[in-house]
N, CA, C and O of each residue as an XYZ file, in Angstrom:
392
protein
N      57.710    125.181     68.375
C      56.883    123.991     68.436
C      56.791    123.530     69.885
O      57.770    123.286     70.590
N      55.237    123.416     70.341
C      55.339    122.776     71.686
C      55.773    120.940     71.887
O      55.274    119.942     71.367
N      56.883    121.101     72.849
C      56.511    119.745     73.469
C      55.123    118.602     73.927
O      54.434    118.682     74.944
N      55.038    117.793     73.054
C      53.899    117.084     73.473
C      53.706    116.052     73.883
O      53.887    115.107     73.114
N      53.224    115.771     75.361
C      53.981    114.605     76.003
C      52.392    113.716     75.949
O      51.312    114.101     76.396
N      52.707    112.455     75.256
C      51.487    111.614     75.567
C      51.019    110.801     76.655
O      51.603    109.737     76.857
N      49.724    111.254     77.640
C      49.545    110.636     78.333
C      49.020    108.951     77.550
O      47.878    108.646     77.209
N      50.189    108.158     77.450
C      49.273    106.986     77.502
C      48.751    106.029     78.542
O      49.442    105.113     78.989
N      47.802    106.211     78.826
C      46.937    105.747     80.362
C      45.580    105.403     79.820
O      45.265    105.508     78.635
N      45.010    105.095     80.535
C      43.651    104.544     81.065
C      43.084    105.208     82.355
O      43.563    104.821     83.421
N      42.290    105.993     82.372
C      41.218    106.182     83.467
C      39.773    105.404     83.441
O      38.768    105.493     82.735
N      40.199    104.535     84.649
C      38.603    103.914     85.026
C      37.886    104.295     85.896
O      38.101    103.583     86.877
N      37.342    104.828     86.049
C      36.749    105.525     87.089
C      37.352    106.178     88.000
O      37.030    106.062     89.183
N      38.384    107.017     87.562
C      39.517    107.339     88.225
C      40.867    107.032     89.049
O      41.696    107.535     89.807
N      40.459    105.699     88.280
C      41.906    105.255     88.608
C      42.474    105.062     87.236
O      41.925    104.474     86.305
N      43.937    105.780     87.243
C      44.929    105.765     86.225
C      45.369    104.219     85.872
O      45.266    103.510     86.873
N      45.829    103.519     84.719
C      46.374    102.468     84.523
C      47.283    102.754     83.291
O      46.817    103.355     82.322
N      48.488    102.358     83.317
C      49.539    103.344     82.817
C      49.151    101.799     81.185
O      48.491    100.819     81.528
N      49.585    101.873     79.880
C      49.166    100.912     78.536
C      50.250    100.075     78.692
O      50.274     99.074     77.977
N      51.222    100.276     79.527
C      52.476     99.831     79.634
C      51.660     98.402     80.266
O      51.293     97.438     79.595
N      51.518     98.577     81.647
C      51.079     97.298     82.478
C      49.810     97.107     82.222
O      49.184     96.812     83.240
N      49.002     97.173     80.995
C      48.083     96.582     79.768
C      48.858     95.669     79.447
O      48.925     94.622     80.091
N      49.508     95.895     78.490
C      50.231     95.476     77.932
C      51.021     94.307     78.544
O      50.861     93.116     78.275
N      52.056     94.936     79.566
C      52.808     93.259     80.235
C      51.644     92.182     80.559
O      51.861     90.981     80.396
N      50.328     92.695     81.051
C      49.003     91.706     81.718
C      48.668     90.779     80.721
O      48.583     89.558     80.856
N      48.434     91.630     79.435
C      48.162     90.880     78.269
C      49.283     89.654     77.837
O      48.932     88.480     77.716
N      50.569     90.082     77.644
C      51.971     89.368     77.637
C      51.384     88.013     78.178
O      50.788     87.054     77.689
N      51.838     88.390     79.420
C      51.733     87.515     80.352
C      50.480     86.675     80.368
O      50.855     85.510     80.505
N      49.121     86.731     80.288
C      47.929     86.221     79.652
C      48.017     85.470     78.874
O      47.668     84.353     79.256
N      48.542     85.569     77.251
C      49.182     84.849     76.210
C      49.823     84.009     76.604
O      49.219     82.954     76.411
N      50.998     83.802     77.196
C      51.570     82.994     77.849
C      51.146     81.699     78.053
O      51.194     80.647     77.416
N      50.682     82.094     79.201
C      49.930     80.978     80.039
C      48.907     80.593     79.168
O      49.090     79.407     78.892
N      47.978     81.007     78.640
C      47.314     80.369     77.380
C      47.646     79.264     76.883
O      47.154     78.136     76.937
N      49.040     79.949     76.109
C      50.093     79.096     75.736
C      50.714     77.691     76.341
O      51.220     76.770     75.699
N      50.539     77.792     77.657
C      51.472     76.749     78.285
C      49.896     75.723     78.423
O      49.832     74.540     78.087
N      48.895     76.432     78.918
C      47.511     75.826     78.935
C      47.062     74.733     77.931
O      46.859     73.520     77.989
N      47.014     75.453     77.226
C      46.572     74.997     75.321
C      47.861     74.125     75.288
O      47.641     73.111     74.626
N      48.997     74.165     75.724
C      50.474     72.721     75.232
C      49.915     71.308     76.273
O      49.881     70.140     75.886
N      49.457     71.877     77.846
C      49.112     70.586     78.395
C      47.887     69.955     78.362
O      47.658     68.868     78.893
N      46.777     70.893     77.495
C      45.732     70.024     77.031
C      45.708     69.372     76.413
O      45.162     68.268     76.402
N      46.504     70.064     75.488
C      47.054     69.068     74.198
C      48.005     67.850     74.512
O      48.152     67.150     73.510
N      48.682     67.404     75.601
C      48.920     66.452     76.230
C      50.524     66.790     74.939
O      50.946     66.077     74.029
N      50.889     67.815     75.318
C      52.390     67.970     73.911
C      53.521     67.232     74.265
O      54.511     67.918     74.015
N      53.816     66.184     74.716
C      55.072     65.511     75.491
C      55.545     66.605     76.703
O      56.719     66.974     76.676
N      54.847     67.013     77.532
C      55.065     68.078     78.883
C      56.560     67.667     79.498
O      57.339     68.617     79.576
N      56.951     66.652     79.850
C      57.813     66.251     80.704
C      58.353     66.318     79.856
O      58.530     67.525     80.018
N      59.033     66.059     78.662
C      60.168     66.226     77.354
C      60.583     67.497     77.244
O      61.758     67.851     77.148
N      59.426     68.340     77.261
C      59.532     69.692     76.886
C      60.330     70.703     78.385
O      61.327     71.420     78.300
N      59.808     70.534     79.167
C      59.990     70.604     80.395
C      62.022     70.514     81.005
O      62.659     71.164     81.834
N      62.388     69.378     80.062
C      63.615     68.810     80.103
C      64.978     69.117     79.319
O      66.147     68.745     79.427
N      64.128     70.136     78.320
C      64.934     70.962     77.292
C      65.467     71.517     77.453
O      64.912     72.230     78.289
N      66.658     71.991     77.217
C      67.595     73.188     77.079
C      67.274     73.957     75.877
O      67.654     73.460     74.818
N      66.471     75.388     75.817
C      65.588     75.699     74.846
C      66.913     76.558     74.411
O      67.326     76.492     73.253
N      67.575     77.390     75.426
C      68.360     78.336     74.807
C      70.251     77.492     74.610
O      71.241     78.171     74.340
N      70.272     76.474     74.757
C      71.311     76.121     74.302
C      70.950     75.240     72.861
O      71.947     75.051     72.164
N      69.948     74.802     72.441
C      69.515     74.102     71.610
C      69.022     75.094     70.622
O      68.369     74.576     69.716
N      69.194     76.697     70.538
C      68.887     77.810     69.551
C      69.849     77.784     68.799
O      69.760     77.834     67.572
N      71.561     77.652     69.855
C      72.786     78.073     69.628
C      73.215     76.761     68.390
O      73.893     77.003     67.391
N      72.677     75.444     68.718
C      73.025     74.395     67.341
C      72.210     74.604     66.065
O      71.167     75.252     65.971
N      72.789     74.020     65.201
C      72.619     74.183     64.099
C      71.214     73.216     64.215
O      70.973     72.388     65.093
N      70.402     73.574     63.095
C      69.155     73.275     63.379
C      68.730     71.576     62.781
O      67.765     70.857     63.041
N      70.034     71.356     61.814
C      70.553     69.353     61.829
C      70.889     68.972     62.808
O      70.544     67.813     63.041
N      71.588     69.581     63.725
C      71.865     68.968     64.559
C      70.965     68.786     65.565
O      71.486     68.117     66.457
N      69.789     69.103     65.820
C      68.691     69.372     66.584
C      67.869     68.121     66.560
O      67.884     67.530     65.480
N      66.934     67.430     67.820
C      66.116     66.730     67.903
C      64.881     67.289     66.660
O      64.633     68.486     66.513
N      64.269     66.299     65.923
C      63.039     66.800     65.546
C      61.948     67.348     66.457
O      60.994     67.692     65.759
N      61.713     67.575     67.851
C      60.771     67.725     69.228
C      61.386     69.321     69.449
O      60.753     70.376     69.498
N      62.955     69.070     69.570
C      63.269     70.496     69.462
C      62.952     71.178     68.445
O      62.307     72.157     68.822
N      63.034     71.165     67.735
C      63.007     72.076     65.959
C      61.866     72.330     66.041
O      61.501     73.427     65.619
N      60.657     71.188     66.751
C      59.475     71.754     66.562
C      59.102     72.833     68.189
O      58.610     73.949     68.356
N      59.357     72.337     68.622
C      59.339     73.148     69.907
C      60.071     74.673     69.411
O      59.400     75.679     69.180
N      61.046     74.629     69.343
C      61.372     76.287     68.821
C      60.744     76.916     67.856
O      60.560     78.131     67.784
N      60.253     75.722     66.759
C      59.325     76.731     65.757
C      57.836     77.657     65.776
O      57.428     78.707     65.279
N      57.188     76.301     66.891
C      56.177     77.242     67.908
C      56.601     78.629     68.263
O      56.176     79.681     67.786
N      57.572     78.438     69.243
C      58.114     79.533     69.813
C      58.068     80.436     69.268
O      57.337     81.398     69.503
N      59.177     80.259     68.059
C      59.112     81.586     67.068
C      57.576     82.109     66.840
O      57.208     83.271     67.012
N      56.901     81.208     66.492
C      55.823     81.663     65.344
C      55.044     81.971     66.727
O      54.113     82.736     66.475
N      55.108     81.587     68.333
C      54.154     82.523     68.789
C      54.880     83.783     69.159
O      54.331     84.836     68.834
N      55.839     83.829     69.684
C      56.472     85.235     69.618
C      56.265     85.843     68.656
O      55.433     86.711     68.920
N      56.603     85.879     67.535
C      56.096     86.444     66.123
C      54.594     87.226     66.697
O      54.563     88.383     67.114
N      53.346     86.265     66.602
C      52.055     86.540     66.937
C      51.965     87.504     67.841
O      51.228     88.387     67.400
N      52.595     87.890     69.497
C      53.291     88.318     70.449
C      53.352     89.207     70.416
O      52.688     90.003     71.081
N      54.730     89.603     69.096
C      55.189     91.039     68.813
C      53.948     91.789     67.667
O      53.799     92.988     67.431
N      53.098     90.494     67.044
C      52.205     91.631     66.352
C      50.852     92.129     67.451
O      50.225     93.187     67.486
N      50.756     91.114     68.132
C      49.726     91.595     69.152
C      49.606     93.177     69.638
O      48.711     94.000     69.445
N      51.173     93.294     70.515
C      51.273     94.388     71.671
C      51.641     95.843     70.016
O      51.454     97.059     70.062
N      52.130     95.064     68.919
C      51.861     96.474     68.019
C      50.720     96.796     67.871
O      50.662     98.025     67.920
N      49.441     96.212     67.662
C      48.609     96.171     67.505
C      47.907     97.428     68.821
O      47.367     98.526     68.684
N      48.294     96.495     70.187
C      47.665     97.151     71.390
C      48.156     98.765     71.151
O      47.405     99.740     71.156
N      49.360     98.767     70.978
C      50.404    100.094     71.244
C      49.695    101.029     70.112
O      49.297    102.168     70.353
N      49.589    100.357     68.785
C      48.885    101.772     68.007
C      47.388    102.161     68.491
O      47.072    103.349     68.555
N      46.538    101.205     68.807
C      45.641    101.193     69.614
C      45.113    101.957     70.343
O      43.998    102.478     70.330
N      46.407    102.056     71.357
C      46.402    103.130     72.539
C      46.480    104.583     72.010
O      45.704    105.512     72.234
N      47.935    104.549     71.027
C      48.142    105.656     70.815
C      46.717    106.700     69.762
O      46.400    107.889     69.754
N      46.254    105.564     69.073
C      45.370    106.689     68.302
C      43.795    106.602     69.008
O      42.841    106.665     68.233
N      43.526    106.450     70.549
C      42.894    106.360     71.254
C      43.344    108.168     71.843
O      42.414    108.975     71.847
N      44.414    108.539     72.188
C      45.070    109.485     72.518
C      45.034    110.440     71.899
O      44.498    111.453     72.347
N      45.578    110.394     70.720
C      45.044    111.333     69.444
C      43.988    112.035     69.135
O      43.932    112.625     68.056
């Protein structure tokens, strides 16, 4: 059986672009979206801003501000969105290749 190594890339007019740094651009895109869409929305910025997001994962979720609980549940549910996105991109690529 041969080895079959997948180029996953992009050629644009001859320039190579590897799906990988697609992918982080996109990441990163979402993001800021994200942070965009929280200060239009006028979301308490300076509150949020003031959080300890990753020590406030580690308490129990009673013990949590209601601002936090909701602030992390975003989180989750856009990470969630996030990880289905770049699956999305990644099979994408791959049966582009195929």
């Amino acid at each position: 059986m041969k080895n079959v190594l997948l180029n996953l890339s992009f050629n644009d007019n001859g320039k190579k672009t590897l799906n990988t740094d697609i992918i982080e651009n996109v990441m990163d895109e979402l993001r800021r979206e994200r942070k965009t869409a929280m200060v239009l929305a006028d979301e308490d910025i300076e509150e949020y801003i003031l959080l300890d997001l990753i020590e406030g994962e580690k308490t129990d979720k009673k013990d949590r501000s209601l601002h936090l609980n909701n602030v992390l549940e975003k989180k989750d549910k856009f990470n969630s969105d996030l990880c289905q996105t770049v699956s999305i991109l990644k099979l994408g690529y791959m049966w582009r290749v195929l």
